[in-house]
N, C-alpha and C positions, 0 to 999 in steps of 0.2 A: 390375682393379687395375694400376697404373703398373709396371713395373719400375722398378729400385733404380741408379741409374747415378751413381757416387761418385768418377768419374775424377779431375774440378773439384777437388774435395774435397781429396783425397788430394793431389793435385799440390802445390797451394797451400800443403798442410801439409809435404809436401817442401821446396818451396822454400823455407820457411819455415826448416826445421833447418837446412838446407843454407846459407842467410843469416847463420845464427848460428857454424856452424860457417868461415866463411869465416877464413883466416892460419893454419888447424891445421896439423898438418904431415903430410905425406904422404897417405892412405886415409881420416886422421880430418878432411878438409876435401874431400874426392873422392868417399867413399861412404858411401848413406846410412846402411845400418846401424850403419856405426862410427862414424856421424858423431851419429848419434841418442843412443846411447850414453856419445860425450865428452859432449855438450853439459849432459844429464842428470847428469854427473859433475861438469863446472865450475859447476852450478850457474846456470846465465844466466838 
């Protein structure tokens, strides 16, 4: 059986918040976990 290799994955779906998150201010446009968290908040 194949191993499970999700890097692609994950990446993409970072980039992805982190696209949405871009003009926040400070941490909440810089990192992903807080940035995960606004974006979840505003709603986008």
């Amino acid at each position: 059986m194949p191993r499970v290799k999700r890097a692609v994955h994950s990446k993409k779906k970072r980039r992805e918040i982190m696209s949405q998150a871009k003009g926040y201010y400070g941490a909440r446009s810089r990192r992903y976990r807080v940035a995960k968290e606004q974006v979840q908040h505003s709603g986008v």
